[in-house]
DSSP file (Angstrom, degrees, kcal/mol; ACC not computed):
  #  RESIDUE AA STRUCTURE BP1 BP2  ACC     N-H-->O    O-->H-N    N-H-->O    O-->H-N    TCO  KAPPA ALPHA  PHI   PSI    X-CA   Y-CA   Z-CA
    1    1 A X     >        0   0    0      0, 0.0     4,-2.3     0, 0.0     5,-0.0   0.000 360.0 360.0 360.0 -43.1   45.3   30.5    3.4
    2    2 A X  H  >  +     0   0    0      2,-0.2     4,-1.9     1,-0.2     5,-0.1   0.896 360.0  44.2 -25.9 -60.3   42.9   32.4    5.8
    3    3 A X  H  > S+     0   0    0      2,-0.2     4,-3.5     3,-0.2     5,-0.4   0.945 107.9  60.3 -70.8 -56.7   40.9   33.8    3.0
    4    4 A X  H  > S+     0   0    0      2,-0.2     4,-1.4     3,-0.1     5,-0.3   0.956 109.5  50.2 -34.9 -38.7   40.9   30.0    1.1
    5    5 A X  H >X S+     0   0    0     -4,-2.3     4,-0.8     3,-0.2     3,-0.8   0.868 113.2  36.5 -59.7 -86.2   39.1   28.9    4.3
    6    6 A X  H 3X S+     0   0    0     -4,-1.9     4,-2.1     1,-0.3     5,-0.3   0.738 115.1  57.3 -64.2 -51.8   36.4   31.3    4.7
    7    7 A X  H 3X S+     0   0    0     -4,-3.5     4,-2.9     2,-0.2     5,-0.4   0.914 109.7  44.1 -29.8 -67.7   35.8   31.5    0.8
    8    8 A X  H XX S+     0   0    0     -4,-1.4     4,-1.2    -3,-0.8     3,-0.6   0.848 116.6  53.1 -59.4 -75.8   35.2   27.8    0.8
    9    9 A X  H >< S+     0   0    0     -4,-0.8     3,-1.9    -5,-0.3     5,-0.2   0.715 108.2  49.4 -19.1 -73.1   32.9   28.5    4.3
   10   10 A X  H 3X S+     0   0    0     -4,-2.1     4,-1.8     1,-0.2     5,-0.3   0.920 107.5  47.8 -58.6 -45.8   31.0   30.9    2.8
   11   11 A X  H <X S+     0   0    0     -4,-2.9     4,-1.9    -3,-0.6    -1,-0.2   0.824 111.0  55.6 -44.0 -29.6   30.0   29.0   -0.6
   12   12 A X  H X< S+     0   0    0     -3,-1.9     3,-1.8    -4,-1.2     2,-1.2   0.512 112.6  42.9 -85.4-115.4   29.0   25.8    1.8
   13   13 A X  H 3> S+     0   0    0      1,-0.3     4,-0.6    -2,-0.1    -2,-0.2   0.056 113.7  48.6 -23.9 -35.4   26.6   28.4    3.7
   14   14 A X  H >X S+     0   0    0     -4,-1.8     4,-3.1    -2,-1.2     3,-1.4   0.958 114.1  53.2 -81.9 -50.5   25.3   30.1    0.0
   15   15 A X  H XX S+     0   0    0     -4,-1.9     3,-1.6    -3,-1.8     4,-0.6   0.702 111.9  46.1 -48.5 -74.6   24.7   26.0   -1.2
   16   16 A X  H 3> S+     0   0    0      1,-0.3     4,-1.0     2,-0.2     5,-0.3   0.502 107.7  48.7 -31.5 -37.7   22.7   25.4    1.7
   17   17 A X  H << S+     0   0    0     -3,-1.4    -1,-0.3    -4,-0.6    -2,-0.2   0.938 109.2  52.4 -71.6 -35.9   20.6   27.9    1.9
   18   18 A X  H << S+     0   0    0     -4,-3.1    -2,-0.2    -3,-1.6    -3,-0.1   0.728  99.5  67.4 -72.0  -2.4   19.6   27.7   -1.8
   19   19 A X  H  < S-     0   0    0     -4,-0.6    -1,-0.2    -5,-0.4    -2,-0.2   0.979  97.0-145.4 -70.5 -58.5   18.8   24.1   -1.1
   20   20 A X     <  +     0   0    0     -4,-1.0    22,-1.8     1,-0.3     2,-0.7   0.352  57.7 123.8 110.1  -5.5   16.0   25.3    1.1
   21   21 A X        -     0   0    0     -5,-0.3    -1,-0.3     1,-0.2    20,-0.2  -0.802  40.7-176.7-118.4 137.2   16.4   22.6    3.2
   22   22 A X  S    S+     0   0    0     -2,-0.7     2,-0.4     1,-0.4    -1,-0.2   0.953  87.7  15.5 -94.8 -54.2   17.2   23.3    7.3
   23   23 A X        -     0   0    0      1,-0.1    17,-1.0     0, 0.0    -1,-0.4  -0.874  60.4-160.9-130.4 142.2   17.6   19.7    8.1
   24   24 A X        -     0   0    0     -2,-0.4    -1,-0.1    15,-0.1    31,-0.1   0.548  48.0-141.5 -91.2  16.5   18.2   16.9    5.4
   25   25 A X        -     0   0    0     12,-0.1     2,-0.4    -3,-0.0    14,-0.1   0.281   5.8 -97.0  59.2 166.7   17.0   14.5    8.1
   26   26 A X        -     0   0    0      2,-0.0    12,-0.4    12,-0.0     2,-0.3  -0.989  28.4-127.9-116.4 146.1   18.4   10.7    9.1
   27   27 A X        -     0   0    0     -2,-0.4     2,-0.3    10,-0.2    10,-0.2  -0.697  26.2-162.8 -60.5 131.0   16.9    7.6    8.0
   28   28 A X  E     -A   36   0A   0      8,-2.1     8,-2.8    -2,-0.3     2,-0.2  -0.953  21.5-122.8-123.8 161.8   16.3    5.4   10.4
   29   29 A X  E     +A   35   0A   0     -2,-0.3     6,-0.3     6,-0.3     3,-0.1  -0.608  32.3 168.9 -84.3 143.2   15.6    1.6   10.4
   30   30 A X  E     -     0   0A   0      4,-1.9     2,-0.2     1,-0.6     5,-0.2   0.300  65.8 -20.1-145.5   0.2   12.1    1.1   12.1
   31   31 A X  E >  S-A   34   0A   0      3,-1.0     3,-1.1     0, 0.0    -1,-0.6  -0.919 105.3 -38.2 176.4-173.5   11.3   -3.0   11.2
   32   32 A X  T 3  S-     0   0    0      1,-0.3     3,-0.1    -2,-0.2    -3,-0.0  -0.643 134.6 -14.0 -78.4 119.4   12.7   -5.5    8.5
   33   33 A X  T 3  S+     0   0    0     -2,-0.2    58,-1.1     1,-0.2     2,-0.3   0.511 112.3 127.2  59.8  13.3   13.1   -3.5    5.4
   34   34 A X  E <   +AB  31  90A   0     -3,-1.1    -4,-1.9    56,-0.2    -3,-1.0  -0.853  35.9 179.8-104.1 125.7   10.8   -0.6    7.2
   35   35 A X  E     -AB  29  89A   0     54,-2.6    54,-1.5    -2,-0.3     2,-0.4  -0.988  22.0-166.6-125.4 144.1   12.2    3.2    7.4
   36   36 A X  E     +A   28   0A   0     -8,-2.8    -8,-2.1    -2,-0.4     2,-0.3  -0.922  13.1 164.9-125.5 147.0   11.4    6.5    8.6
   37   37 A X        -     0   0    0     50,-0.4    50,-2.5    -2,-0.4     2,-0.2  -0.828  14.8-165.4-163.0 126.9   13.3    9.9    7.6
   38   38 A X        -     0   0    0    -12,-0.4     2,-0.2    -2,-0.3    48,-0.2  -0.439   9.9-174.0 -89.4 168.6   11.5   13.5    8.4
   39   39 A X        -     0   0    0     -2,-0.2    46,-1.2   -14,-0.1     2,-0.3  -0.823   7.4-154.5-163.8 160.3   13.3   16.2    6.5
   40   40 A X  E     -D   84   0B   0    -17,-1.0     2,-0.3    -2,-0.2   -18,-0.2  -0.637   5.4-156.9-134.0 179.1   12.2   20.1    7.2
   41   41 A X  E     -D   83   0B   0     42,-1.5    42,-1.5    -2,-0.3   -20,-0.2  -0.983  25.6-150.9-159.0 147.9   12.3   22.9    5.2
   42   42 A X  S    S+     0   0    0    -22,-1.8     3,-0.1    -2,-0.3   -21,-0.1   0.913  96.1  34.7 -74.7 -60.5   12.5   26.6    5.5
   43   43 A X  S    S-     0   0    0    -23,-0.4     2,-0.5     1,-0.2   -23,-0.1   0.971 116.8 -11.8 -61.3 -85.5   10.7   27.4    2.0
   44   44 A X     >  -     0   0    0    -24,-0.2     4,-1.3     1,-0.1     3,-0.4  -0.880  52.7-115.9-139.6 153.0    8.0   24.9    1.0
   45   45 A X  H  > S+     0   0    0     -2,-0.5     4,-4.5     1,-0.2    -1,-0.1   0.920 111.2  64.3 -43.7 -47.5    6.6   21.7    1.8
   46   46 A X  H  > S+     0   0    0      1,-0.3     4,-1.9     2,-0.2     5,-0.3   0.755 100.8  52.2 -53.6 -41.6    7.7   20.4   -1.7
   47   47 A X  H  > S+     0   0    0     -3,-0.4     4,-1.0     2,-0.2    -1,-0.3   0.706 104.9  52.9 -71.2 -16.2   11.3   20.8   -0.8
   48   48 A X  H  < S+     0   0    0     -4,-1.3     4,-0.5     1,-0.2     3,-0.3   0.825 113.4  46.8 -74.2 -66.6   11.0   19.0    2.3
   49   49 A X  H  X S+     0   0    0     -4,-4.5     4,-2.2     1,-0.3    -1,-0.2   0.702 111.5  45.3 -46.5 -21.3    9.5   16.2    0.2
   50   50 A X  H  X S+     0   0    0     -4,-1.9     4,-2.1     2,-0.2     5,-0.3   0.907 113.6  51.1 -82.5 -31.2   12.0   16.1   -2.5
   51   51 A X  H >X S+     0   0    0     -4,-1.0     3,-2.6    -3,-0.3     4,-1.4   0.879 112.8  52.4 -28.0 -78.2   14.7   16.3    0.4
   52   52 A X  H >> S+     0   0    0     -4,-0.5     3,-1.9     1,-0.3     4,-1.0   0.798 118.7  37.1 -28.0 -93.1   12.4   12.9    2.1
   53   53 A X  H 3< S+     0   0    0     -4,-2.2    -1,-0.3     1,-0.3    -2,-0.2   0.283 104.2  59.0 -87.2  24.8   12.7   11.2   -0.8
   54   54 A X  H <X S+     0   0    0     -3,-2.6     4,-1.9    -4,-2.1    -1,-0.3   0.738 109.1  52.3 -80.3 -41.3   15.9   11.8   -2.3
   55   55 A X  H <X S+     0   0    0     -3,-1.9     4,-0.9    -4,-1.4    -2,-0.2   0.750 112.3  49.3 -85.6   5.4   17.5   10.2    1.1
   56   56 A X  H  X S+     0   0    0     -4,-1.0     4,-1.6     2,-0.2    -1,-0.2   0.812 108.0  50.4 -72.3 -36.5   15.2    7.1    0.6
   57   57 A X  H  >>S+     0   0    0     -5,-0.4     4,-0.9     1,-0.2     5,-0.6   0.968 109.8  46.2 -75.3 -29.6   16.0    6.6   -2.4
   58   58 A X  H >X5S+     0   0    0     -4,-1.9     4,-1.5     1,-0.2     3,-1.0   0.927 108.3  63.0 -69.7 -29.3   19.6    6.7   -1.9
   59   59 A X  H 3X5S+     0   0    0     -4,-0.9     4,-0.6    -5,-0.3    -1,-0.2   0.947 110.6  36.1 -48.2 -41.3   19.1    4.5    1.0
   60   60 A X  H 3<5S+     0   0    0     -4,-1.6    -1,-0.2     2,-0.2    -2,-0.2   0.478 106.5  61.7 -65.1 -18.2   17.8    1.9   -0.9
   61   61 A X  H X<5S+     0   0    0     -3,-1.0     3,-4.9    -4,-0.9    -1,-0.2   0.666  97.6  62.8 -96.0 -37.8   19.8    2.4   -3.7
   62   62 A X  H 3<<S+     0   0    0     -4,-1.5    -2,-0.2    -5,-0.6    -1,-0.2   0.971 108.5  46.2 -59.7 -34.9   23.0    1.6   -1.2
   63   63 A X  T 3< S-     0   0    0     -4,-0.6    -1,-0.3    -5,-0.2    -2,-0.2   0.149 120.4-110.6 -93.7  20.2   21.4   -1.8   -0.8
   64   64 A X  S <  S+     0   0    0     -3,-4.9     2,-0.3     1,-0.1    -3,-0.2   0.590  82.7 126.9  58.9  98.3   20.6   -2.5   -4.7
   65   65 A X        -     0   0    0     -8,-0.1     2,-0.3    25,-0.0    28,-0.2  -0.845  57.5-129.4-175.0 175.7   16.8   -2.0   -3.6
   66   66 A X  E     -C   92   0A   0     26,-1.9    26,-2.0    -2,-0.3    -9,-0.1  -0.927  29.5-100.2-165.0 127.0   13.9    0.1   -4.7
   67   67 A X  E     -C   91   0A   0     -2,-0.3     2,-0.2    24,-0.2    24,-0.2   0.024  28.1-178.7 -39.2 135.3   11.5    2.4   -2.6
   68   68 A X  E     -C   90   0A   0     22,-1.9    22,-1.9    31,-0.0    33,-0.1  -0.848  15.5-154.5-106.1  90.3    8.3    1.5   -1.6
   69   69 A X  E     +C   89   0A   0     -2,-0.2    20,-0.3    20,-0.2     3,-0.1  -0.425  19.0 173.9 -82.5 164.6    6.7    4.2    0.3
   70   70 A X  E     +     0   0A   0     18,-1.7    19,-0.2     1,-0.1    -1,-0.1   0.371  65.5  19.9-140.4   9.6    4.1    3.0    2.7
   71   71 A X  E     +C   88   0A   0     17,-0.9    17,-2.2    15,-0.0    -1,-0.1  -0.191  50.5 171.6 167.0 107.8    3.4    6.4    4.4
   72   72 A X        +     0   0    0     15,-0.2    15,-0.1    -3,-0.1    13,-0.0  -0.097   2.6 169.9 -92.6-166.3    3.6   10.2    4.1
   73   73 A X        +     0   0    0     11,-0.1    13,-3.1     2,-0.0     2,-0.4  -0.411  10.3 179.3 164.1 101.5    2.4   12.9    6.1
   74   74 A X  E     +E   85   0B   0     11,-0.2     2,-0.3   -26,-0.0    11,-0.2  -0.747  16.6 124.7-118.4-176.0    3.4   16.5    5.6
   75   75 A X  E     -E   84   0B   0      9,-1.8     9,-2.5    -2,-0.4     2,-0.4  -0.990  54.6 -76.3 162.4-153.1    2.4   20.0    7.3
   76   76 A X  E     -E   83   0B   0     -2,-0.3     7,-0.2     7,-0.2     2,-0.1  -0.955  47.2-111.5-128.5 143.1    4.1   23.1    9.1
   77   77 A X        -     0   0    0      5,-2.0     2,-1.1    -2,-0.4     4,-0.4  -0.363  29.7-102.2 -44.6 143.9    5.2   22.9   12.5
   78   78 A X  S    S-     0   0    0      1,-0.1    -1,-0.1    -2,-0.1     0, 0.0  -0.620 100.0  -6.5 -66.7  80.6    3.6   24.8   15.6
   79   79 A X  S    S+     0   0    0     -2,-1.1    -1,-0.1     3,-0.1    -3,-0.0   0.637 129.8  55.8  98.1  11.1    5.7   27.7   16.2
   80   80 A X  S    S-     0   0    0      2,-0.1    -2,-0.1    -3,-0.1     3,-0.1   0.550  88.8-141.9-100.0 -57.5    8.9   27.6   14.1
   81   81 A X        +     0   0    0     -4,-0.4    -3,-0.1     1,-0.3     2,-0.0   0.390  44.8 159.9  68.9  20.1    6.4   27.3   10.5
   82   82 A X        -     0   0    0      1,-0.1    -5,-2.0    -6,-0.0    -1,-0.3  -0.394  41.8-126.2 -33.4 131.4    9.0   25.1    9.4
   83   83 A X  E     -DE  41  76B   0    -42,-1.5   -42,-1.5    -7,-0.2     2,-0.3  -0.565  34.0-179.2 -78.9 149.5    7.7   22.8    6.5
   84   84 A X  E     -DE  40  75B   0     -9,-2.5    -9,-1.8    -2,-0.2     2,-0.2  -0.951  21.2-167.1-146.1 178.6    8.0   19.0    7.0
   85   85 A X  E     - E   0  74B   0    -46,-1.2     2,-0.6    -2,-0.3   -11,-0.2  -0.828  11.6-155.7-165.1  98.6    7.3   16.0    5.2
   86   86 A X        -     0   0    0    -13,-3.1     2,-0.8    -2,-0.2   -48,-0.2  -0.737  11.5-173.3 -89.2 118.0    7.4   12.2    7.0
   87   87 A X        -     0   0    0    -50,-2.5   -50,-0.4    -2,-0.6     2,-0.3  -0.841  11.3-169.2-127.4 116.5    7.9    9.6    4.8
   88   88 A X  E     + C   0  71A   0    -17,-2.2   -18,-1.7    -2,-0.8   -17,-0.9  -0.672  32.3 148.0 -79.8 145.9    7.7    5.9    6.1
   89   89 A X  E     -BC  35  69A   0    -54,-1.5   -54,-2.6    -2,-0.3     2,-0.2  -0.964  36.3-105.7-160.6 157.5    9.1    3.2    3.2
   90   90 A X  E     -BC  34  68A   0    -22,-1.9   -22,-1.9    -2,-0.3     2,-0.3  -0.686  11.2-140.4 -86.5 171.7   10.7    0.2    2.3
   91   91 A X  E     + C   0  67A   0    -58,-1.1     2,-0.3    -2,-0.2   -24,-0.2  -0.926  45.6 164.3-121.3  82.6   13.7   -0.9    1.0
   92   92 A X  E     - C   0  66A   0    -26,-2.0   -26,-1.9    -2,-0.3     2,-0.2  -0.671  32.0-138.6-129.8 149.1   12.4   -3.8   -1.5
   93   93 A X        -     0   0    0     -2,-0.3     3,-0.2   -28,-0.2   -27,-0.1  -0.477  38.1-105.2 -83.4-179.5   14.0   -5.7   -4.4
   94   94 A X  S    S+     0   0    0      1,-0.2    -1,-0.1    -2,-0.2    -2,-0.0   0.252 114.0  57.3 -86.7   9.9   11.8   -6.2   -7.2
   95   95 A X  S    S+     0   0    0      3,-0.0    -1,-0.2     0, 0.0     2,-0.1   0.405  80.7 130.9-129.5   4.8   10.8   -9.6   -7.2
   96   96 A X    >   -     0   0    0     -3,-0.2     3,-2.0     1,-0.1    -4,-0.1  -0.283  58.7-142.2   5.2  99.9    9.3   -8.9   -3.5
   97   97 A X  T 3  S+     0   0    0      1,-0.3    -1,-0.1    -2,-0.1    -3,-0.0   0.731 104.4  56.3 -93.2 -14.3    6.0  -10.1   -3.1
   98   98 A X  T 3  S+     0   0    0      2,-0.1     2,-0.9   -30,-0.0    -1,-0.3   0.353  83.9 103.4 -73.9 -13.3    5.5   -6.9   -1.0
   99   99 A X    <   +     0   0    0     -3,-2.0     2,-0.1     1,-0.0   -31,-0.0  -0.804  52.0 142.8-101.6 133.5    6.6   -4.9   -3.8
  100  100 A X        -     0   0    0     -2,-0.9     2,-0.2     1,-0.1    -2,-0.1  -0.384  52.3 -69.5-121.6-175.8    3.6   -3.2   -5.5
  101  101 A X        -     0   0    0     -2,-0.1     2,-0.6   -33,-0.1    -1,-0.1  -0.526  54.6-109.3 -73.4 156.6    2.1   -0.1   -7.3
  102  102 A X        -     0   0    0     -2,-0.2     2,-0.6   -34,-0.0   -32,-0.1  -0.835  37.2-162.1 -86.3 114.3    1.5    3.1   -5.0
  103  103 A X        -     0   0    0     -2,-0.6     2,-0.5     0, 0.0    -3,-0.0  -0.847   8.1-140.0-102.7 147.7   -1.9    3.2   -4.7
  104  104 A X        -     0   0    0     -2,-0.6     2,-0.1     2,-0.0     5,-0.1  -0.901  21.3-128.3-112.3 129.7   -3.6    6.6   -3.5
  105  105 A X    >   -     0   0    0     -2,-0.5     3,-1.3     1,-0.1     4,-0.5  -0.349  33.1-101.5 -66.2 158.1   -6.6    6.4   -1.0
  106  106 A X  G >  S+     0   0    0      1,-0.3     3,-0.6     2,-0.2    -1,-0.1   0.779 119.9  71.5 -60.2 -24.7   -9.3    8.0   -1.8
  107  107 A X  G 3  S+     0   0    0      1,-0.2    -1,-0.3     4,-0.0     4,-0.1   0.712  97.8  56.2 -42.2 -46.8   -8.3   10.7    0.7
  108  108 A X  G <  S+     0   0    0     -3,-1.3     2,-0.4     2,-0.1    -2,-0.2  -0.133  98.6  66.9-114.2  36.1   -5.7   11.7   -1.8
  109  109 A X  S <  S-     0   0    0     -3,-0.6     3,-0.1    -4,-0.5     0, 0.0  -0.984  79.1 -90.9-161.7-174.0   -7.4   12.3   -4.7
  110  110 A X        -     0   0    0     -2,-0.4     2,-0.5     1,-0.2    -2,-0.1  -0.073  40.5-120.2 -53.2 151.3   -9.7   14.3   -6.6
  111  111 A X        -     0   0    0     -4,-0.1    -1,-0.2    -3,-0.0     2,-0.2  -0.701  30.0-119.8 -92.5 157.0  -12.9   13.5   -6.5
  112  112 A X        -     0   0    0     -2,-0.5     2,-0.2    -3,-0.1    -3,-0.0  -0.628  21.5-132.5 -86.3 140.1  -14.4   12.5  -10.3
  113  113 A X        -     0   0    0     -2,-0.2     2,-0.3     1,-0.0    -1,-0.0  -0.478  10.8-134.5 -69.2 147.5  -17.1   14.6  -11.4
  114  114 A X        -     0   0    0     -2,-0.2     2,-0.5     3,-0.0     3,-0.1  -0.783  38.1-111.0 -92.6 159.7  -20.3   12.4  -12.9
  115  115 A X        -     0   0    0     -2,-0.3     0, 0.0     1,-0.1     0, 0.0  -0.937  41.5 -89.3-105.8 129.5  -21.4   14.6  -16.5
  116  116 A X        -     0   0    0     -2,-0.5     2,-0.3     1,-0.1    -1,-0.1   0.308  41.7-147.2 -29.0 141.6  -24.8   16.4  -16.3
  117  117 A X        -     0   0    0     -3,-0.1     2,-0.5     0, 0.0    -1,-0.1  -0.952  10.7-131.1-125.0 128.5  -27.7   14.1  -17.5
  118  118 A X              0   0    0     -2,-0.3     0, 0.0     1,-0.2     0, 0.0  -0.823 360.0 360.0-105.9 133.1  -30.7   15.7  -19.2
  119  119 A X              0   0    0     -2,-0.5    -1,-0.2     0, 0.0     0, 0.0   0.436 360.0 360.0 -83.2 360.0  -34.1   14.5  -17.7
């Protein structure tokens, strides 16, 4: 029975590491239908984020709702070099007048090249 324990221990330790992810984070409520959830990562920024928004979306999901994000922000911590990813959202139904398209600022994306004009 000894060994049945610690097997099953050590397989929850292997899953968890290969997830990549140190902390899945908590959602927290932060206004009507407003949320916050950090999530960190060992590995890459990209894991944090899919972490972030795999527990929004299941938040949302628990209330028959659909994600809105309304603010990221990733980067590395100072002096762990843990990756993180902060992701503010709502929790909106679809006929919401607050529920929209994601629109990207101009900040976060490319800029378009104009094509060369011969004088």
């Amino acid at each position: 029975m000894q060994y049945l324990s610690l097997a099953i221990l050590v397989t929850l330790a292997a899953c968890s590491s290969f997830s990549g992810s140190k902390n899945a984070g908590t959602v927290m409520q932060i206004g009507k239908d407003s949320y916050t959830v950090r999530a960190l990562s060992e590995r890459s920024t990209s894991a944090a984020k899919q972490e972030a928004l795999s527990l929004a979306n299941a938040a949302c999901q628990k209330q028959t709702r659909s994600v809105m994000i309304t603010q990221e922000h990733a980067g590395i911590e100072e002096g762990t070099g843990e990756r993180f990813y902060d992701l503010n959202f709502m929790c909106l139904t679809h006929g919401d007048t607050d529920f929209q398209r994601v629109r990207r600022d101009a900040a976060q994306t490319a800029p378009a090249t104009a094509p060369a004009t011969a004088e």
